[in-house]
C-alpha positions as CSV (number, residue, x, y, z in Angstrom):
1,X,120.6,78.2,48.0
2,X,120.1,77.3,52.1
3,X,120.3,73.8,52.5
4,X,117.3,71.8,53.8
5,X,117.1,71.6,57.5
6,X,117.9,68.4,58.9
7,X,115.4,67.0,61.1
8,X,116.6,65.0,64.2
9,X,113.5,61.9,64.8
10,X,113.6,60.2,68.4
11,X,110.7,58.2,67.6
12,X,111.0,54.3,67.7
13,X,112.6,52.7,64.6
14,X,109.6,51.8,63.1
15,X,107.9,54.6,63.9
16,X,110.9,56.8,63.1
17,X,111.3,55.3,59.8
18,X,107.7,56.0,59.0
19,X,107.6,59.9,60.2
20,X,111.2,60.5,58.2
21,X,109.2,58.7,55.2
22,X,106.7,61.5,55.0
23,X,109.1,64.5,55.7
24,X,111.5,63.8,53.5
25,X,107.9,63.5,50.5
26,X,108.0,67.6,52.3
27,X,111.2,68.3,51.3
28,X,112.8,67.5,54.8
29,X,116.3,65.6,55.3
30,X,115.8,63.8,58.6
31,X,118.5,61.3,60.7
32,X,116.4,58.5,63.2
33,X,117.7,58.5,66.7
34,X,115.4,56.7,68.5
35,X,115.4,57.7,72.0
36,X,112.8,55.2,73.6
37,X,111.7,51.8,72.7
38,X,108.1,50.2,73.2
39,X,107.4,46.7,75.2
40,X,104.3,44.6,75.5
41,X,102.6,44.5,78.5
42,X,100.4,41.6,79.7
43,X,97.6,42.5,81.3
44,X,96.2,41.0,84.2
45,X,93.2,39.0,83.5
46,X,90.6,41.1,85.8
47,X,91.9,44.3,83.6
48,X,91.5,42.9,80.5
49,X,87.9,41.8,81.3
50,X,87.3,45.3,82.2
51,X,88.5,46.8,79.1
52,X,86.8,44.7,77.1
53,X,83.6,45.5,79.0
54,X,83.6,49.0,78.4
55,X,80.9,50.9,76.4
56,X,83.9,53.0,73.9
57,X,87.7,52.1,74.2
58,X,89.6,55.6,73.5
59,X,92.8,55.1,71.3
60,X,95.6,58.0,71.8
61,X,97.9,56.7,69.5
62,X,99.1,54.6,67.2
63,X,100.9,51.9,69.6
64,X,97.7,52.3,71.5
65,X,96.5,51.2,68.6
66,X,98.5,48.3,67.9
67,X,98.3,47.4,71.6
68,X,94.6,46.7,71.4
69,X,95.0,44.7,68.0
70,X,97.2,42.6,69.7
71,X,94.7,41.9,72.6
72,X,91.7,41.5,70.6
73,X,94.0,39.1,68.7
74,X,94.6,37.1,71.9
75,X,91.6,37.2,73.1
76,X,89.7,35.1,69.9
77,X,87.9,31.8,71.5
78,X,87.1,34.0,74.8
79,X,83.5,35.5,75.7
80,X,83.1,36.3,71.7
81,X,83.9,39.5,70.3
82,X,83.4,42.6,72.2
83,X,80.9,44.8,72.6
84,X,82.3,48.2,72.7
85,X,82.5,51.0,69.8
86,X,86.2,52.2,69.2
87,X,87.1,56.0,69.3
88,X,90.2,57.7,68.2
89,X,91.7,60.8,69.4
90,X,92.5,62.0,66.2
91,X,93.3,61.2,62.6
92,X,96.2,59.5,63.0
93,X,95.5,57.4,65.5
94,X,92.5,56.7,63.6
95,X,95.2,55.7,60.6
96,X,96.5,53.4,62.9
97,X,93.3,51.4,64.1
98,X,92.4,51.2,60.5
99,X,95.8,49.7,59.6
100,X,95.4,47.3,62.8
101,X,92.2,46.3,61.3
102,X,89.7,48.1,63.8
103,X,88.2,50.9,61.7
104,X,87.0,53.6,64.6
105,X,83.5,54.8,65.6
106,X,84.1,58.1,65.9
107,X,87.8,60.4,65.3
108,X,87.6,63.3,68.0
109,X,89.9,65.5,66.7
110,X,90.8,66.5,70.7
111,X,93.8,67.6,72.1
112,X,94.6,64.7,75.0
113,X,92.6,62.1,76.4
114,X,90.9,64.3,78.9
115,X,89.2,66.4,76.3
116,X,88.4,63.4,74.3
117,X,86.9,61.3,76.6
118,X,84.9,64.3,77.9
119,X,83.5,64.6,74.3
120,X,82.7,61.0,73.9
121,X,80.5,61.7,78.0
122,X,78.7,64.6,76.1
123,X,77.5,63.0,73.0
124,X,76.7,59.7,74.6
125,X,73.4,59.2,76.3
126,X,74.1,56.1,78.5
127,X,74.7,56.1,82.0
128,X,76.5,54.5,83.8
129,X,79.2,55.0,80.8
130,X,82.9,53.2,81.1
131,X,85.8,53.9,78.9
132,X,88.2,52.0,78.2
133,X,92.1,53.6,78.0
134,X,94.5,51.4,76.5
135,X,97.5,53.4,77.0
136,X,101.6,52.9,78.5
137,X,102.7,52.6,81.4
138,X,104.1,56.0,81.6
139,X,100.8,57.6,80.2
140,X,99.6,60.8,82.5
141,X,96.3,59.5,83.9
142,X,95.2,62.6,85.6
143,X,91.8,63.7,83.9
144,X,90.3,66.5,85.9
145,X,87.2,66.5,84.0
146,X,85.9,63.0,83.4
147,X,87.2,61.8,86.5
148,X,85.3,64.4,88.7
149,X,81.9,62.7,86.5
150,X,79.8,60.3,89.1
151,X,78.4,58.4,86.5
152,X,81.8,57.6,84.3
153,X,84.2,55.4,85.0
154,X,87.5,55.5,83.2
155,X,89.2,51.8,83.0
156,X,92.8,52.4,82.7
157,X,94.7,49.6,81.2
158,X,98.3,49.8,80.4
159,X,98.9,47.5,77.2
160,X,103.1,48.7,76.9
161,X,105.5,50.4,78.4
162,X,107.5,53.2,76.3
163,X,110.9,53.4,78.1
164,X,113.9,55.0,77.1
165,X,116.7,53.2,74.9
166,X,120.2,52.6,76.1
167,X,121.4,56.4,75.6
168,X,124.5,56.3,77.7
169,X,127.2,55.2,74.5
170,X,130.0,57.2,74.2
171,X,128.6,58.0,70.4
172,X,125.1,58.6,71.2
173,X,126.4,61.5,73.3
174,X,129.0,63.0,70.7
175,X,126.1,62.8,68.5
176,X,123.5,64.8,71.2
177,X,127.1,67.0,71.8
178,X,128.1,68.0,68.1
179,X,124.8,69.5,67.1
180,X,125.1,68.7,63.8
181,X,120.7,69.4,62.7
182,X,118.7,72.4,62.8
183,X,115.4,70.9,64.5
184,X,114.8,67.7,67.3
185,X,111.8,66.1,66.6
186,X,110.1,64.9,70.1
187,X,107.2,62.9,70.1
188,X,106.2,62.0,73.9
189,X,107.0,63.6,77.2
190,X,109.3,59.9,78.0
191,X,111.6,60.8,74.7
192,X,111.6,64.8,76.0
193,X,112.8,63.2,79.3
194,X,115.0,61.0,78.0
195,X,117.2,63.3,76.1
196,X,117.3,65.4,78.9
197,X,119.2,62.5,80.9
198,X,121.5,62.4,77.9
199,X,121.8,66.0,77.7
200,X,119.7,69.4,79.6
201,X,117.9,70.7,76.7
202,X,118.1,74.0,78.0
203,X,121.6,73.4,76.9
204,X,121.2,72.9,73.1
205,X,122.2,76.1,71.1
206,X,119.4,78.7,70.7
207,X,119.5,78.2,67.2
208,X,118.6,74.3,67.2
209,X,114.2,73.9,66.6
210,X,112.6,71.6,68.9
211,X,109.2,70.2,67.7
212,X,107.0,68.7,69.7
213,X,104.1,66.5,68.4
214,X,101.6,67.7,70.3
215,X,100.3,69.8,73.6
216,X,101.6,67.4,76.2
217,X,104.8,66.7,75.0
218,X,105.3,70.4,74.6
219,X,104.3,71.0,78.2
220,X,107.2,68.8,79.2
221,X,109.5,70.3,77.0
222,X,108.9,73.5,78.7
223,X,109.3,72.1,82.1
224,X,112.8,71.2,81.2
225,X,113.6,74.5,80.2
226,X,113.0,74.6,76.1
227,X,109.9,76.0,74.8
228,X,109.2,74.0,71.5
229,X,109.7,76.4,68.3
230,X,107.3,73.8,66.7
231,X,103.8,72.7,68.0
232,X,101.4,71.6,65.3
233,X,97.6,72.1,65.1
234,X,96.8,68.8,66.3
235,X,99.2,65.3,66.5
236,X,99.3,64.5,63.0
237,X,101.7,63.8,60.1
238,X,99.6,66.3,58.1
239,X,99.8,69.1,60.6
240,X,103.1,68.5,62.0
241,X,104.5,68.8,57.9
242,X,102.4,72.3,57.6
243,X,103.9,73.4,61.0
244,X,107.6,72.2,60.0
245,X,106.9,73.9,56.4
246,X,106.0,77.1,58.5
247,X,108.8,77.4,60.5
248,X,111.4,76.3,57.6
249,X,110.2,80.0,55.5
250,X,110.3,82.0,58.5
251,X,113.8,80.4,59.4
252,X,114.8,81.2,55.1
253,X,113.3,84.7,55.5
254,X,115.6,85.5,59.0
């Protein structure tokens, strides 16, 4: 009988933990190798005024989602509680906020934060309409769409800072080197980056899977020369388990 595939997680300890949690419930054997790490950021008083102005707050992810726990934490004793309505970009951010105590409005189900915030300007009557975005420091904050609108502001607020681990130990690389899994398991453009620094993953054997968690992170992925065997229907646990169960019977039928 073929072994399992072993399933390579880049994700954050705590996060990685979590994600090799659920695969291995799928039948998956996975090995955590965090490749970036998350940090607080403080925000500067005028931002976080503005953020907590805003008509929605758009959550992307789940340290998004943590992020603005953590302010809304801080911020007790201020102005009183805000005002705005929470939306999430899909359901497991929406897991998230509900964890963190902030069930959401609405769950989009989009595919970034472009198309989501644009869904949230055409089912919302108000004008002028702000959103918030809590998001990194490294987030891509280019949204053709919404930001072309007159009458929408987007309030960008960077609440942490995803930046990538120390990589450069002689056994990290003998690890990256040996190639010892069948699939890498890359969940943001900074992780795709930061094991290209490590290693050019156009490099990695044919044979080796990369996943991607969702559109944009597979974007980068093919800008550094590997188009991801593994994209699932939308960033979720759920999907990304029906798109690794996918590929594992086409891999035992080859």
């Amino acid at each position: 009988m073929t072994p399992e595939p072993v399933i390579v997680i880049t994700r954050p300890e705590r996060d990685g933990a979590r994600t090799a949690a659920f695969l291995e419930e799928h039948g998956f054997r996975s090995l955590i190798k965090p490749l970036i790490e998350t940090r607080k950021i403080e925000p500067a008083e005028e931002d976080r005024r503005a953020l907590l102005a805003c008509d929605w707050v758009l959550v992307t992810s789940r340290n998004a989602a943590r992020a603005l726990s953590a302010l809304l934490a801080s911020d007790q004793g201020g102005e009183g509680p805000p005002s705005f309505s929470v939306a999430a970009i899909h359901e497991g951010s929406a897991a998230a906020l509900a964890e963190a105590g902030i069930p959401p409005d609405r769950v989009l189900h989009a595919p970034n934060a472009d198309s989501a915030a644009r869904a949230l300007v055409r089912d919302t009557a108000r004008r002028p309409l702000r959103i918030g975005y809590p998001c990194s420091l490294q987030a891509d904050t280019a949204w053709t769409t919404t930001d072309a609108l007159s009458d929408v502001e987007i309030v960008r607020v960077p609440l942490y800072s995803t930046e990538p681990t120390d990589a450069g130990a002689p056994e990290t690389r003998a690890f990256w080197e040996a190639e010892e899994f069948d699939c890498v398991l890359v969940a943001s453009p900074t992780a795709a980056r930061a094991l290209h620094a490590i290693r050019p993953i156009a490099g990695f054997d044919s044979e080796i899977a990369f996943a991607a968690i969702g559109r944009t992170t597979a974007g980068c992925l093919r800008e550094l020369g590997r188009s991801p065997a593994i994209v699932p229907a939308e960033p979720t646990m759920p999907a990304l388990a029906d798109a690794l169960i996918h590929w594992r019977d086409a891999r035992r039928r080859s």
